[in-house]
Each structure stands twice: as structure tokens, then as C-alpha cells.
C-alpha positions as CSV (number, residue, x, y, z in Angstrom):
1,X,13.7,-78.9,35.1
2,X,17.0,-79.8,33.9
3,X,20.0,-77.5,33.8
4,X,19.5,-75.9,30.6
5,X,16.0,-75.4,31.1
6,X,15.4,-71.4,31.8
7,X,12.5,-70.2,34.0
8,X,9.9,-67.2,32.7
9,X,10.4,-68.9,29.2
10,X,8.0,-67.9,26.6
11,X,6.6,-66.2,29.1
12,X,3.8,-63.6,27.9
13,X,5.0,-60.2,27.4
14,X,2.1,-58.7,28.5
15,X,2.7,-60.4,32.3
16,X,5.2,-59.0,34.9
17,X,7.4,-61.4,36.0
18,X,8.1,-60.0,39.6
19,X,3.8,-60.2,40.4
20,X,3.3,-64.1,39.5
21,X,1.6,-66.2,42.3
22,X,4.2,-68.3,43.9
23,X,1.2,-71.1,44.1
24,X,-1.2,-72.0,41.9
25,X,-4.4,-74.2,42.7
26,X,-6.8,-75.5,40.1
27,X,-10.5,-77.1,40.5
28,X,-10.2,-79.2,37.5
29,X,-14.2,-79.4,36.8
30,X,-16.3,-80.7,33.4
31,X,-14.8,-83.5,32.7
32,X,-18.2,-85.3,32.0
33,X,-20.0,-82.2,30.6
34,X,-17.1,-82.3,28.4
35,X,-17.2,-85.9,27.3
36,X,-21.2,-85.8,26.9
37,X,-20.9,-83.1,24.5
38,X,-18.5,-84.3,22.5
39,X,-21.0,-87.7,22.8
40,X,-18.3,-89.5,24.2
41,X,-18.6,-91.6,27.6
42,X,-17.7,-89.9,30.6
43,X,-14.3,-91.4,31.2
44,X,-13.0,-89.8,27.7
45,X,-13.0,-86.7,29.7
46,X,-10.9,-87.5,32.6
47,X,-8.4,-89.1,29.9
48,X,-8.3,-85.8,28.3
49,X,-8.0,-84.0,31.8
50,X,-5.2,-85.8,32.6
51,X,-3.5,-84.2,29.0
52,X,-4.1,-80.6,30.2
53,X,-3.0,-80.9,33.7
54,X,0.7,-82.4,32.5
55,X,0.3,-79.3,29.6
56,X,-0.4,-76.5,33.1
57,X,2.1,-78.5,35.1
58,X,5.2,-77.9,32.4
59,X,3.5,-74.3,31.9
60,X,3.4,-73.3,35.6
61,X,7.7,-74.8,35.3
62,X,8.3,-72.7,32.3
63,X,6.7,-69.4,33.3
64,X,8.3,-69.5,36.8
65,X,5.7,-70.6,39.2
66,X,7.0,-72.4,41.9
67,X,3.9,-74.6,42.9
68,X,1.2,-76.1,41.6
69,X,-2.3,-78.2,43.4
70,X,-4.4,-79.9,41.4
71,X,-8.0,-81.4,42.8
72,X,-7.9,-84.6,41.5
73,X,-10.5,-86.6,43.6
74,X,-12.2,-85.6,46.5
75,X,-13.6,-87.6,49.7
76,X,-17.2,-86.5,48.2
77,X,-16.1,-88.8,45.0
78,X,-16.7,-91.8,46.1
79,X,-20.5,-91.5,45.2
80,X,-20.0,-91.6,41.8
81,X,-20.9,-94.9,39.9
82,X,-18.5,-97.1,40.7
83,X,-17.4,-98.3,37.3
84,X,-16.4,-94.3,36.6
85,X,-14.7,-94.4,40.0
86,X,-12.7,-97.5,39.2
87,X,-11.2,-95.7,36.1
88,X,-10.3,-92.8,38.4
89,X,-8.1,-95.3,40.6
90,X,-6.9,-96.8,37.4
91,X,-5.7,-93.9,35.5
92,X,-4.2,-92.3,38.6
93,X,-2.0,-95.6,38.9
94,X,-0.8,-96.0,35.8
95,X,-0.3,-92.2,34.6
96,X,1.9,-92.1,37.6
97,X,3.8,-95.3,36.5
98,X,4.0,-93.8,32.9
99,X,5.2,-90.4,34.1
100,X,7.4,-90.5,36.9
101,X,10.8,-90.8,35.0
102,X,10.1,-88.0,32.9
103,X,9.1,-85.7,36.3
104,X,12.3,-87.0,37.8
105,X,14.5,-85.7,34.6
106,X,12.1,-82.4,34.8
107,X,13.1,-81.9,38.4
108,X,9.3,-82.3,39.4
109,X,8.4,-82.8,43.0
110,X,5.4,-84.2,43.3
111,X,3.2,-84.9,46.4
112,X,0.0,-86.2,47.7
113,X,-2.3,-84.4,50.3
114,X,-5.9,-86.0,51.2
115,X,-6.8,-89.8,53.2
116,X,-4.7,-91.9,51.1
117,X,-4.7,-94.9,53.7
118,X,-8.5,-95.6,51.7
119,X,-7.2,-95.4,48.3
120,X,-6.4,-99.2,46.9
121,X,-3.1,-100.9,48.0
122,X,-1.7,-100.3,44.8
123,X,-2.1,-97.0,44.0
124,X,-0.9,-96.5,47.3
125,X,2.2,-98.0,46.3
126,X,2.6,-95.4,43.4
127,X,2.0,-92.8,45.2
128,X,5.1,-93.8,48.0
129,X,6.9,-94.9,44.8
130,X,6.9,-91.0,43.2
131,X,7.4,-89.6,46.1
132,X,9.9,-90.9,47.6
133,X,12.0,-90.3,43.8
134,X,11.2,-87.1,43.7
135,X,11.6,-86.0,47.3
136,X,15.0,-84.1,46.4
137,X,14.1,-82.5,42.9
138,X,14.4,-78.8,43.0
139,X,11.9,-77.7,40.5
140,X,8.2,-77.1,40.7
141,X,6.3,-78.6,43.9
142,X,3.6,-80.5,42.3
143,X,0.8,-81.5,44.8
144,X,-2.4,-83.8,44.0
145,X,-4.9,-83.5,46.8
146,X,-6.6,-87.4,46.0
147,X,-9.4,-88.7,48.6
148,X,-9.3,-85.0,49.4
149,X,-11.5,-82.9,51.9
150,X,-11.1,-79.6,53.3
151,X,-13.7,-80.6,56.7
152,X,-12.2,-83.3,56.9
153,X,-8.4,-81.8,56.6
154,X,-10.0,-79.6,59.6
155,X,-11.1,-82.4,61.3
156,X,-7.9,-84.3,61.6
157,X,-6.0,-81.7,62.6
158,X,-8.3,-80.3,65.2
159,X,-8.1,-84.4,66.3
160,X,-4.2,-84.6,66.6
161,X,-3.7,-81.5,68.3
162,X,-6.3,-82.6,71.2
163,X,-4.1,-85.7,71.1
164,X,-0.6,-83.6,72.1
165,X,-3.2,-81.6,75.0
166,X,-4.3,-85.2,76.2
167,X,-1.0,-86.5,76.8
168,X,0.2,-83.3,77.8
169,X,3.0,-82.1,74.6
170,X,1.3,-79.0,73.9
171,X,-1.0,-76.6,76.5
172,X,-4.2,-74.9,74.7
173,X,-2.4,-71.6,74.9
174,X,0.0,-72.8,72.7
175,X,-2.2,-73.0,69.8
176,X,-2.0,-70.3,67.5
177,X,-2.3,-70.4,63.5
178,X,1.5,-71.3,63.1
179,X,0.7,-74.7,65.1
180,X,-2.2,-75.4,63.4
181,X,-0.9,-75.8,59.7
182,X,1.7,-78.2,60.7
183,X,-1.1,-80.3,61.5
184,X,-2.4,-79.8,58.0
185,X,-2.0,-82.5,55.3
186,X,-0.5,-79.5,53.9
187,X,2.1,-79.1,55.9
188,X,5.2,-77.3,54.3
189,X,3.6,-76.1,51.4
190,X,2.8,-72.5,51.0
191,X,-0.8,-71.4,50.8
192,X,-2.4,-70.5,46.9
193,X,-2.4,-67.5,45.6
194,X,-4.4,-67.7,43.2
195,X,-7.3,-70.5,42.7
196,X,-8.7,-71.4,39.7
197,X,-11.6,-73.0,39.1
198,X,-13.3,-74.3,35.4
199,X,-16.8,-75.0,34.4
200,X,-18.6,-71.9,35.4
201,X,-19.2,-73.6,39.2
202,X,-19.2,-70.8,41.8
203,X,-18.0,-72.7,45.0
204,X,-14.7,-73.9,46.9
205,X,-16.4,-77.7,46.7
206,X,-14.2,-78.5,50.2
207,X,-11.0,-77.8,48.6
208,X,-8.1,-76.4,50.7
209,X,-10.7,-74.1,53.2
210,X,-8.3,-73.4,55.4
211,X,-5.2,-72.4,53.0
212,X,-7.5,-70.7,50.6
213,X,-8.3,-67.8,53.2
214,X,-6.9,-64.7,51.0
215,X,-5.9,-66.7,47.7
216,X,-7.7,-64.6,44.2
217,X,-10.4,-66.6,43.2
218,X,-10.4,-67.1,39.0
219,X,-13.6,-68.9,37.6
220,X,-14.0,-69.3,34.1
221,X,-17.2,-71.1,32.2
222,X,-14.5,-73.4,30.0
223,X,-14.2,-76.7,30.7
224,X,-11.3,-78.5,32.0
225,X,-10.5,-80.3,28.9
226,X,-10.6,-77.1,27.1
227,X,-8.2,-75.4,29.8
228,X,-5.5,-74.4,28.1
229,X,-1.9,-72.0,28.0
230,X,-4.3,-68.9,26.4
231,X,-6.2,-70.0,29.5
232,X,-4.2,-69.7,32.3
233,X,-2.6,-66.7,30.4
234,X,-6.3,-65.1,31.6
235,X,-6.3,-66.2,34.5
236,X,-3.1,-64.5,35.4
237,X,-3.6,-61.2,34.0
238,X,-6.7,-61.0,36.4
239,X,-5.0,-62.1,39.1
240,X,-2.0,-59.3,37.9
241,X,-4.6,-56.5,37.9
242,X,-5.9,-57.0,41.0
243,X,-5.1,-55.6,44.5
244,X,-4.4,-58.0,47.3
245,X,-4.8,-56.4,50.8
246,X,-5.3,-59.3,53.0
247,X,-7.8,-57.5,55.4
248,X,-6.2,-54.0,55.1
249,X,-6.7,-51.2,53.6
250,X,-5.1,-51.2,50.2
251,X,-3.0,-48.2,48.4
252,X,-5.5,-47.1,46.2
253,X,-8.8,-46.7,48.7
């Protein structure tokens, strides 16, 4: 976001500023239902994908929102055909090559959150290569969760914390939820308020299990392709309209 560039603008009239989620998380799904309708092959879908996440990424920075995670590829991924999971690896690579100098002058700070030690050697490089240039930008926190998986988030966490009891850093008393997430891939990053997910698909498909906890859940039957700002205006004025009590009881019971 440069200097000039003014949050909440062309921000819908009808949404109140001051009751935005601070954090945003999308399950980008129907890609391929997308493509195969439009008789296209599969990989025309993720290409368009790619269009309307960089379109919710600058809309999320202009409205005012603070944070944005977008599932991009989880640890479950891997069993798709090879030659569509190839392209995956491929278009991650070079869309961050193509796009990191314009998130730099946009103030973007983007991030990675999943197993990106199995991801290949140089998309690894990329990945280091964005993050490291956009460690210190102010604007929006944009996170990719890539080789992503909330069990297995859990799992790795639960595994480094044993660790600090083994060699004697930490005592099991000490852990509470507050220890936990900074053993999270997460780490830093606020949890979602509001999680939206395309397609129709009525599940959390391993993404963010833990953080999730009390974000507003938003499904809509349109495809990711077809996700768009009238979209995501939706989304928020359900997630505006609604009551979040986190376990308690809420002004108007």
C-alpha cells in the first residue's frame, strides 16, 4: 500500500467499517469443476484462480482488512495426477517471480505456512526470496498455507513441545493455549474471523483446525473462478449480521 493509497476505499456503503474481520481465510475450491464446464482442461482453472485471489488480495487492502490466508495446496494434494500437480509447483514459482515487485510497492507481506521443506528446491527458493523482501512492509499480511495440513500442523507442534519436556525447557504444567500456538506454523498471525469457503463443499478439508475454533463460517455454491468483489461483499454482510459469542451467552438471548 503505498502512501497515497487510503484504506476502506470504495468500500460498500452498506458495510460498517468498525465490524470488518481483522482476518480473512478462504478455501479456494472448483477450480476443475470450473474448467470442465467451461470444456477447458483442468489447469485453465487454477490459472484463473490465481486472477481472483490477486483481485481479493488488493480487495481485502482496499476495504481495510488487515490479513488474508489463502489454501493454496494441501498435504492431501499430492494425490492428484501428477502432470496437474506439476503445474501447481510451476505456477506457484513463477506467479511469485512475476508478482513480488508489485507486492513490495503495494506494501504486501506475504508468508508461507504448511511443510515447505517437500516442496521442490526451487520454489523453495521463491518462497525465501518473497519473504525475506517483504518481511518489513506494513500493509496487509498475506499468508499462503502450501503443502498445508491442519493434523499435521497439530502433530508438529504436539512433537516440538515433547521435545522442550525431554530436554527439560518447559514442564507439562507449563502448557497452556498461549504456548501451544507459538508452536504453530502459524505463529504470529491472528486467528480468522471469518472463513470462507467456494464450491458448495460443506467441510474444513484440514485447513487451519486449530485457529479456526470460533471464526464465522461463509460457504457459497460459486466457484472460485467465479469468486468475485460482489462476492466477498456477501460474505461480509453475513458475517456483519451475525452475533459472535465465543461460548457465551450473547446480548440478544
Amino acid at each position: 500500500m503505498t502512501a497515497k493509497h487510503k484504506i476502506f476505499q470504495d468500500l460498500p456503503a452498506d458495510l460498517d467499517r468498525n465490524r470488518l474481520p481483522r482476518h480473512v481465510a478462504v478455501i479456494m475450491d472448483g477450480n476443475g469443476r470450473w474448467a470442465k464446464r467451461q470444456g477447458r482442461p483442468r489447469i485453465m482453472g487454477h490459472r484463473r484462480g490465481v486472477d481472483v485471489l490477486k483481485d481479493l488480495l488488493r480487495c481485502c487492502r482496499d476495504w481495510g482488512i488487515e490479513a488474508l490466508t489463502a489454501y493454496a495446496f494441501s498435504t492431501e494434494n499430492w494425490g492428484r495426477p501428477l502432470e496437474e500437480v506439476e503445474f501447481l509447483m510451476t505456477l506457484f514459482e513463477r506467479v511469485l517471480r512475476q508478482e513480488l515487485r508489485e507486492m513490495k510497492e503495494e506494501n504486501v507481506r506475504i508468508q508461507f505456512v504448511g511443510n515447505l521443506d517437500a516442496l521442490p528446491t526451487s520454489l523453495q527458493a521463491e518462497i525465501e526470496r518473497a519473504v525475506l523482501e517483504t518481511k518489513d512492509n506494513p500493509g496487509i499480511r498475506f499468508t499462503v498455507a502450501t503443502n498445508y495440513g491442519g493434523r499435521q500442523e497439530i502433530i508438529k507442534a504436539c512433537r516440538s513441545i515433547a521435545t522442550q519436556i525431554q530436554q527439560g525447557l518447559i514442564q507439562p504444567d507449563d502448557i497452556d493455549e498461549s504456548l501451544f500456538e507459538r508452536h504453530l506454523y502459524t505463529a504470529g498471525i491472528c486467528d480468522p474471523d471469518l472463513m470462507i469457503r467456494t464450491s458448495g463443499e460443506m467441510r474444513l478439508s484440514n485447513f487451519l483446525l486449530w485457529q479456526a475454533a470460533y471464526a464465522e463460517l461463509y460457504v457459497t455454491d460459486t466457484l472460485w473462478p467465479d469468486f468475485d468483489r460482489a462476492e466477498f461483499h456477501q460474505a461480509l454482510i453475513s458475517y456483519q449480521q451475525r452475533e459472535r459469542r465465543f461460548g457465551k451467552v450473547g446480548k440478544k438471548l
